[in-house]
C-alpha positions, -999 to 999 in steps of 0.1 A, spaced: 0 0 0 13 35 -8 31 48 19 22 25 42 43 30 75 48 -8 83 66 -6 49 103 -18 56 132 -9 34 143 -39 24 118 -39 3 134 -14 -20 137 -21 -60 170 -34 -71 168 -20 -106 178 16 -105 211 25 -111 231 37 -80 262 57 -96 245 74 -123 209 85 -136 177 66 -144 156 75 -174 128 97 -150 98 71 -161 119 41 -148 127 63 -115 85 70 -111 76 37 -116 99 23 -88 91 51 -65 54 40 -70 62 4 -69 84 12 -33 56 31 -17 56 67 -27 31 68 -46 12 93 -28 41 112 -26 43 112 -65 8 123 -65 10 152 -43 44 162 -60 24 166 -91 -3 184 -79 22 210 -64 45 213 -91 27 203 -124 49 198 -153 47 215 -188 40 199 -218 79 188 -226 80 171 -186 104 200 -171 122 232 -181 162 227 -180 174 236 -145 204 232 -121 195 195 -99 164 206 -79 173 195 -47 193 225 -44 166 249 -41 166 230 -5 195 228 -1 201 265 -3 171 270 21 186 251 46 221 263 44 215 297 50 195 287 83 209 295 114 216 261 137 206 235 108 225 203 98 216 195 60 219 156 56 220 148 19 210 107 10 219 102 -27 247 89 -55 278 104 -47 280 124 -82 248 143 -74 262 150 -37 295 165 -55 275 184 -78 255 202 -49 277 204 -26 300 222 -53 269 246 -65 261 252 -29 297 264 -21 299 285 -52 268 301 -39 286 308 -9 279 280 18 299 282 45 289 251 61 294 218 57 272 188 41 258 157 54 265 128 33 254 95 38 270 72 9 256 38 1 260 12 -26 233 -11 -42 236 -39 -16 226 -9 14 201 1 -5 184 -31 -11 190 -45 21 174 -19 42 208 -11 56 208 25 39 179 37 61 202 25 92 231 46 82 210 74 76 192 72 113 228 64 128 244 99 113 213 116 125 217 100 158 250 114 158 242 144 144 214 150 169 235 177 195 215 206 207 246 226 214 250 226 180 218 226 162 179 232 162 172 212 134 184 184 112 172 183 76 176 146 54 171 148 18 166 117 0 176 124 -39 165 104 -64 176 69 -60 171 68 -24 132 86 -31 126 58 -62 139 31 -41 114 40 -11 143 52 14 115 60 43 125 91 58 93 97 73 98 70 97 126 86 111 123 104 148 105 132 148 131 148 175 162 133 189 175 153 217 156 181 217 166 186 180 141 187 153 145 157 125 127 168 90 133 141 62 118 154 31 118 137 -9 130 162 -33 136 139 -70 148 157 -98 119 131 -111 89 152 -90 101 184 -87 102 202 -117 127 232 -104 149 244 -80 124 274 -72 99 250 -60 123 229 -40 129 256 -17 89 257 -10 96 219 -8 116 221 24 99 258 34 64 237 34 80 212 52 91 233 79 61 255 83 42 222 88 61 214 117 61 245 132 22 254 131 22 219 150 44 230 178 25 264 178 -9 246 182 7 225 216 14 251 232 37 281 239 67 290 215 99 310 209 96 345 203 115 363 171 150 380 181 133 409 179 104 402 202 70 397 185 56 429 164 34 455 178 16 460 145 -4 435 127 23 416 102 25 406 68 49 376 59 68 377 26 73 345 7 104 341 -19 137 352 -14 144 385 -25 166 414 -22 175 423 13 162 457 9 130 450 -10 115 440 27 124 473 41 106 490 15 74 471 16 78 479 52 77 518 45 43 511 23 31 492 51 33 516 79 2 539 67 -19 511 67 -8 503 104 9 472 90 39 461 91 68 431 76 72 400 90 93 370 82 109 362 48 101 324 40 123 309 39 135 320 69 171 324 86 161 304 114 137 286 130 120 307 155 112 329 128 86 301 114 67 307 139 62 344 134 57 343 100 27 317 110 17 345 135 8 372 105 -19 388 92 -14 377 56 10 362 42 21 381 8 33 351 -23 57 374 -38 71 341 -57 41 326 -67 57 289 -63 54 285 -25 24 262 -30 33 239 0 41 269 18 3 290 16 -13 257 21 2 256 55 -7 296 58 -40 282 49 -40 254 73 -34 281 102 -62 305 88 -43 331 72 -55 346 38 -28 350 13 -25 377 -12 -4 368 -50 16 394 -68 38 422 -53 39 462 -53 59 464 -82 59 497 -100 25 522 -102 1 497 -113 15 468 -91 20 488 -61 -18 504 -62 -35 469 -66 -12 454 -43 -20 477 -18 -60 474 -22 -52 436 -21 -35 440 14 -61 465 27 -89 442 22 -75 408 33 -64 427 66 -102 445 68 -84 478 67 -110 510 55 -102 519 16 -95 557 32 -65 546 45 -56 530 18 -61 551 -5 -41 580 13 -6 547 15 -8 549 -25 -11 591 -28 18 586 -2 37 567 -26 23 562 -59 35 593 -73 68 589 -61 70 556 -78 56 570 -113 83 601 -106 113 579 -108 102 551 -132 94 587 -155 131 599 -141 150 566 -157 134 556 -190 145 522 -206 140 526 -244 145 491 -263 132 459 -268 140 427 -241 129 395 -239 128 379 -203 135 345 -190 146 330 -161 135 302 -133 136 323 -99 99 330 -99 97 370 -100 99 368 -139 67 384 -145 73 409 -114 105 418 -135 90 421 -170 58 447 -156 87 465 -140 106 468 -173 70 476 -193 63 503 -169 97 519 -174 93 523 -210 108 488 -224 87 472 -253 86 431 -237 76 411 -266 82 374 -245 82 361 -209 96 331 -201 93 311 -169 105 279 -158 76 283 -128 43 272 -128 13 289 -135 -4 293 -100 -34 312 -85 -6 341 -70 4 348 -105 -26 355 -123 -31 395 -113 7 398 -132 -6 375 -162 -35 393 -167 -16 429 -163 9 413 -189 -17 399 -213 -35 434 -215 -5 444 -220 0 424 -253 29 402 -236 28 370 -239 37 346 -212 55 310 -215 50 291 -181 71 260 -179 94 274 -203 120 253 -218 159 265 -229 145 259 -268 117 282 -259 138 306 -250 167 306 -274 135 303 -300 127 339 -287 164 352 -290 164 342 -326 129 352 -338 124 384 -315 159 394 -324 158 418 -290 181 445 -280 185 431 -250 180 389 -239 179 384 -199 180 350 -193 195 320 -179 237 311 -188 231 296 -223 200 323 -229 230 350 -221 257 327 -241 234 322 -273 225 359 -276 260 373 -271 269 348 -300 239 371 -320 259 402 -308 228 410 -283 232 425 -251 226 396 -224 219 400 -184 219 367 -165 186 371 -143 196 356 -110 233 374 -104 220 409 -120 185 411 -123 175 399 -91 203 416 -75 187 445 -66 158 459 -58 120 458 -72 92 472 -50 81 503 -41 98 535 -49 131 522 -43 124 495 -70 111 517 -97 137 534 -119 172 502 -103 164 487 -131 175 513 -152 209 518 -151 220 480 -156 193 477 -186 203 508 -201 240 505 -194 239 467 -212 216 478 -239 244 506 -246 271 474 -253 256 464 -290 282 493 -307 307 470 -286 295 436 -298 296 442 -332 331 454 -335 343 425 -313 332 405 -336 340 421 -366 378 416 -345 374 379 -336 354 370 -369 366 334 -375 389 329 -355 390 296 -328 363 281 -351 361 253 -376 398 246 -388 413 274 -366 397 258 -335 422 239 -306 455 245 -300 480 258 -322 521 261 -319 524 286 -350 497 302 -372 464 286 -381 462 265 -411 429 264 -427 433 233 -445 402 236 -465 413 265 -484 446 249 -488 432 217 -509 408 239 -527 439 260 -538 459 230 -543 429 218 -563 426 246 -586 461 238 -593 464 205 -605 428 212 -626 
């Protein structure tokens, strides 16, 4: 029976390959046949794929990986093939992880026997030192997840330390965005649980004096200071970013008013804000139009009188048209990218002046986006959910933009066009977006990259054929281009 507790390990399939990768159909149909099929199912209905299965991202499980690391007091445990362990760990630390992994290794006869889900309980036994640690996340990754590795029987708390074991397969989780709700969800499950036994621990700060609004998706550090300002008419004020920095602050971003899905792919996440009876508003006050709605949408989850609302968006609205009118952006961009605030971005862009003919994101379509896909659609802007790297290389070519933001080979395939490029994640979502401080920080970057085509054409005007075709790979002396060599020598002897 799916996810039956009495399940044991041992009963794991022995047909999955344990140093390498499994075609993703042959992974699902173990996983279902080891007793996750109800995790499969759920996993769907979170994160539905697109029409081509998933969009081309870095190994999911980092997403939660991520979240975890940057928690205060939190031991990431990581259960999976060595290769994929290297290749986290490696994108974790380049992403500036100061901490050390978990890693529990295992070969085909552990996993089979059952003895896999031992090692794993051992290190968290070991692991398990409240001097150290508040919580203790295991990840099973794919072959451990397909083979029916049962984290969930696990403890629930060893020493006063909190034991989360979670299943994040490349094979059921379409993106990293929406692994970090994986583990978020997760966590927020266990705390509204502790909150509904009794007493908890307060923020750092000490709880808030003003009714809160928690912020889910990562963003820039000063984006929540900002909402924060546009808050304070309304006699509201910032809570929590989810994910969180530690684990106290779980509880306060529980303890809001209304939670605020500024990344629209928290789904695990709002059903847990929904669980503890907290209304939850989609979009975000980006620029004049996303600010003004965004505000109305706050005002009436919280019961607050329109008056007062109103006089939050003469406060600020102008100021926000002001500077968005102050730095133009004149050209045409395409946007892609797979961190979830890709339509936030393009009505940013659209509202500065920018003619958007494409959005693509790797994310979902989900009930928090639509307000930003129906402001793009009337708009004219047409929006590519699940979007896959031919999808958006498809839009390089066809668009031909002035300027591509996008992911590494979006950037790489458009500088090869001589077109401007941004990378999204490093220098898009670098900076601010909301409020006034949001409109018009766009602007410089944009304008500054869409400035660099006079630049592109003359390098490669410079560079024109050279390292390519016969001139490619190393060389002691001069390139030969052998090619024109036997033409010539062909012409010759005719």
């Amino acid at each position: 029976m799916a996810n039956d507790p009495s399940r044991q390990p041992s009963e794991a399939p022995a047909n999955l390959e344990t140093g390498g990768c499994s075609s993703a159909e042959t992974l699902k149909s173990a996983a279902a046949k080891a007793g996750n099929a109800e995790l499969l199912k759920r996993l769907a209905a979170d994160y539905p794929a697109g029409p081509h299965d998933q969009p081309q991202t870095m190994c999911p499980a980092f997403g939660a990986l991520r979240v975890g690391l940057r928690m205060r007091r939190t031991a990431m445990l990581l259960v999976g093939s060595g290769c994929c362990v290297y290749g986290l760990s490696f994108t974790a630390h380049f992403y500036g992880a100061r901490r050390s992994i978990g890693y529990v290794p295992f070969d085909s006869e552990s996993l089979v026997s059952g003895r896999l889900f031992e090692d794993v309980r051992e290190a968290v036994h070991k692991l398990a030192d409240p001097e150290r640690y508040d919580t203790i996340v295991a990840i099973n990754l794919c072959v451990p997840t397909a083979s029916g590795v049962p984290l969930r029987l696990l403890p629930k708390q060893l020493n006063g330390v909190r034991i989360l074991g979670i299943d994040v397969p490349g094979f059921g989780v379409p993106t990293h965005a929406e692994a970090k709700d994986v583990l978020s969800g997760a966590m927020l499950h266990y705390a509204r649980h502790e909150a509904e036994q009794g007493p908890v621990q307060a923020p750092r700060g000490g709880r808030s004096e003003r009714p809160t609004v928690t912020l889910l998706g990562e963003m820039f550090p000063a984006d929540p200071v900002g909402i924060g300002m546009m808050l304070e008419p309304l006699g509201l004020a910032t809570g929590p970013v989810v994910p969180t920095r530690e684990w106290r602050e779980l509880y306060a971003a529980l303890d809001c008013a209304v939670a605020a899905a500024i990344h629209p792919q928290y789904t695990a996440s709002c059903r847990e804000f929904a669980a503890a009876g907290r209304p939850i508003v989609g979009s975000a006050p980006v620029g004049r139009d996303g600010t003004a709605t965004w505000l109305d949408a706050i005002g009436q989850a919280c019961g607050i009188a329109q008056d007062k609302v109103d006089a939050a968006k003469n406060k600020f609205l102008p100021a926000i048209g002001g500077a968005l009118a102050a730095m133009p952006i004149k050209g045409r961009v395409i946007v892609s990218g797979y961190e979830g605030s890709e339509l936030l971005v393009a009505r940013l862009l659209i509202e500065s002046g920018a003619e958007v003919p494409y959005v693509g994101t790797a994310c979902p379509r989900t009930p928090w986006n639509e307000t930003d896909l129906a402001w793009l659609d009337a708009h004219g802007v047409p929006v590519q959910f699940r979007a896959s790297l031919e999808q958006d290389l498809a839009a390089v070519k066809s668009l031909e933009p002035d300027l591509a933001i996008g992911t590494t080979p979006v950037v790489q395939a458009a500088k090869e066009r001589m077109i401007p490029a941004l990378y999204f994640t490093n220098l898009i979502s670098a900076r601010p977006l909301m409020g006034p401080a949001g409109a018009g920080s766009l602007a410089q970057v944009i304008n500054s990259a869409l400035a660099n085509k006079e630049r592109f054409v003359a390098m490669r005007g410079f560079f024109e054929g050279v390292g390519t075709g016969e001139t490619s790979g190393v060389w002691q002396g001069m390139p030969v281009r052998r090619g024109t060599a036997r033409a010539a020598a062909k012409s010759v002897s005719s």
